[in-house]
C-alpha positions in Angstrom: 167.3 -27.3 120.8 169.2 -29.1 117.9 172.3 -30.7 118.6 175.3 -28.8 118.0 177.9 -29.2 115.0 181.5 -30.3 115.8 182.2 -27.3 113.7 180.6 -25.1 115.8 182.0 -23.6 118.8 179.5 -21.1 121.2 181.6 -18.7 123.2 179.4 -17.1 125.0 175.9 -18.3 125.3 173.0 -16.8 122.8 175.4 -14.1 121.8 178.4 -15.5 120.0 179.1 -18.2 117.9 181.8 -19.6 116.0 181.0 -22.2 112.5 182.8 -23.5 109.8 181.0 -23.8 106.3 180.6 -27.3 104.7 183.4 -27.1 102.1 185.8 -24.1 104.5 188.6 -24.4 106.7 187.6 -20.9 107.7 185.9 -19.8 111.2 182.9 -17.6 110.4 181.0 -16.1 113.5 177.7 -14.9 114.4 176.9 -12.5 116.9 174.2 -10.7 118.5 174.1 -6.9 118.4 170.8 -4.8 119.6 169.0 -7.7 119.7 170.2 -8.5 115.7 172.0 -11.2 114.4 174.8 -10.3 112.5 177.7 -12.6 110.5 181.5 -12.1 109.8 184.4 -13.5 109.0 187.4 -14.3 111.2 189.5 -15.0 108.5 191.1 -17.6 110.5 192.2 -21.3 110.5 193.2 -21.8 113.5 190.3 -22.3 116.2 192.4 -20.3 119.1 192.6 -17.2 116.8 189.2 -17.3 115.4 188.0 -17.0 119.1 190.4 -14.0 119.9 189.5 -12.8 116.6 185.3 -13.2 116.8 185.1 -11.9 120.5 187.4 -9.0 119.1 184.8 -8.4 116.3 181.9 -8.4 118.6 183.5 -5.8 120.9 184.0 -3.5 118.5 180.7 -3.6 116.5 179.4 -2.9 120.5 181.7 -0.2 120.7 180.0 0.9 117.0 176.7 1.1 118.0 177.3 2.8 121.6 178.6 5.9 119.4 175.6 5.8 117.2 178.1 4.6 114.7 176.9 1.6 111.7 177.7 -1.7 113.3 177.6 -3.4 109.5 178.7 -1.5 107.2 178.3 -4.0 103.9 175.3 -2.0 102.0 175.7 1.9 101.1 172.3 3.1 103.0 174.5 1.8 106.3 177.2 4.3 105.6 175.1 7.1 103.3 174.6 10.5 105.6 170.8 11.3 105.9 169.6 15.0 105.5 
């Protein structure tokens, strides 16, 4: 396993993880959804708030797909109704 970044922060383990970019002071996040990887912003400077802020965005995109609901909604198909 590579070593880990100082400007990386792993909240819970193979499911949610906090980065910064090379050149950002802001916290991005990745976390795992049905088994898929998925990326946001916290929009955050502040490392306490990012957390709050990435385990709050990872809630609610579980919360999105228990009710069948698009977890990502960044491309039309995600959102378009199918007939």
């Amino acid at each position: 396993m590579p070593e880990k970044s100082p400007t990386t922060e792993i909240l819970l383990a193979r499911e949610l993880v906090l980065y910064q970019r090379e050149r950002s002071s802001i916290w991005q996040c990745r976390y795992k959804v049905d088994g898929k990887w998925q990326r946001a912003t916290t929009k955050e400077r502040d490392l306490e708030k990012a957390k709050r802020k990435a385990l709050d965005l990872k809630v609610v995109a579980e919360i999105r797909k228990r009710d069948n609901l698009p977890v990502i909604t960044r491309k039309f198909r995600d959102v378009a109704i199918h007939n």
